[in-house]
C-alpha positions, 0 to 999 in steps of 0.5 A, spaced: 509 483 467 513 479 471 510 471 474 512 470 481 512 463 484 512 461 491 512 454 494 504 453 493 502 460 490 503 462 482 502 470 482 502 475 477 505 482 478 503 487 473 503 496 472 496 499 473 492 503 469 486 506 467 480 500 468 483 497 474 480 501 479 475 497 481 480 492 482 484 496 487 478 497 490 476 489 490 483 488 495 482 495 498 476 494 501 476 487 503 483 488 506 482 494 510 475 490 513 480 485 515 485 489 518 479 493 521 473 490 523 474 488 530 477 494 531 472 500 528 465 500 528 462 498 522 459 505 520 466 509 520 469 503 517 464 504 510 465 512 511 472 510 510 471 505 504 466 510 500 472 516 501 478 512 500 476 507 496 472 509 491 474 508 484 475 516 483 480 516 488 483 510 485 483 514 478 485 520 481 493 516 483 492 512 476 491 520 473 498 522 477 504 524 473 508 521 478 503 517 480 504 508 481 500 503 481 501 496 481 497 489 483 498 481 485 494 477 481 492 469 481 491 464 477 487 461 474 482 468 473 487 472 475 484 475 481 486 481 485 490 480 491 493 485 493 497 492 490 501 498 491 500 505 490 506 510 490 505 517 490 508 524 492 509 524 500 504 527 504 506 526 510 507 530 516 516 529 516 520 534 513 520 532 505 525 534 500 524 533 492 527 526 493 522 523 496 516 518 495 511 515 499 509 507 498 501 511 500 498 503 500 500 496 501 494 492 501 493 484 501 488 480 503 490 475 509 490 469 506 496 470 501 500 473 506 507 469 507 507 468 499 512 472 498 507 477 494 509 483 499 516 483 498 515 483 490 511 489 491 515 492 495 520 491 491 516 494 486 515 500 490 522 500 490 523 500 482 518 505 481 522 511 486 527 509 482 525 509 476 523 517 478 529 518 480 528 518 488 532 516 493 527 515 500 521 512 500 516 513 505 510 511 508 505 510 514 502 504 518 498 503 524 502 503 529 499 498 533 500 493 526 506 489 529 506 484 523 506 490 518 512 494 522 516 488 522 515 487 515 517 494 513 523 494 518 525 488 514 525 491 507 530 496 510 524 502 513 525 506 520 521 509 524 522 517 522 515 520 525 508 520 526 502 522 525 494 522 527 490 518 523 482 519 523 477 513 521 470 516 523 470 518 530 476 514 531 483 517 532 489 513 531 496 513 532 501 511 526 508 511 525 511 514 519 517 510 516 522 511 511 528 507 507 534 509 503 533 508 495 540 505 494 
């Protein structure tokens, strides 16, 4: 478990595992209905909740043998803030057997600028390490310029992209990669 300290924000970055599904669920949701709300109607955004944030899916990439989880917490109750999950690329880019995809970073709004984002990346970065990989991929609403940025700061470049569907609603994203060094 590592402690990260910020100017004003103490947090805690620690591994997943089975039993934190519903935290990852908590940030999961509560950032996407930030992220979205006023870009998605209400129904599509709940459809999008119950597939995609359900504590089955959650434990379907805890249960991976490649699969990584790990989240931001807070003090004093150690609230969920934010978290990664890293998982075997399912993108639409030529894959070879050294990739590894970053499938979510998600954090809620308010902790944003803490300095959280970059010790979860980094923490997607040691967990390709750790298996051995040697690109780490993702994808990002393309219209989320604030995200791109911070990716394109963490060393990613635009490779491709895909379509990405939410309820009626069809988006285009842009899929990212970096070098693992």
């Amino acid at each position: 478990m590592l402690e990260r300290m910020s100017e004003s924000t103490a947090f805690t970055l620690r591994r997943c595992a089975a039993g934190d599904e519903a935290r990852l669920q908590l940030v999961g949701g509560a950032s996407f209905l930030e992220a979205f709300a006023d870009i998605l109607n209400g129904d599509d955004i709940l459809a999008h909740f119950h597939k995609n944030h359900s504590i089955e899916s959650y434990a379907k990439y805890l249960a991976m043998p490649t699969g990584r989880a790990a989240i931001a917490e807070v003090p004093p109750g150690d609230g969920p803030v934010g978290y990664i999950v890293c998982c075997e690329p399912d993108l639409p880019v030529e894959l070879t057997p050294e990739d590894y995809e970053l499938r979510r970073i998600y954090m809620l709004h308010r902790f944003q600028g803490l300095g959280i984002g970059k010790a979860l990346m980094d923490q997607a970065v040691a967990y390709a390490r750790e298996l051995g990989r040697t690109r780490l991929l993702l994808g990002v609403y393309g219209k989320n310029h604030a995200a791109i940025r911070f990716y394109e700061k963490a060393g990613f470049t635009q490779i491709g992209e895909r379509y990405f569907t939410v309820g009626a609603t069809t988006h285009h994203d842009a899929v990212m990669a970096r070098l693992i060094d």
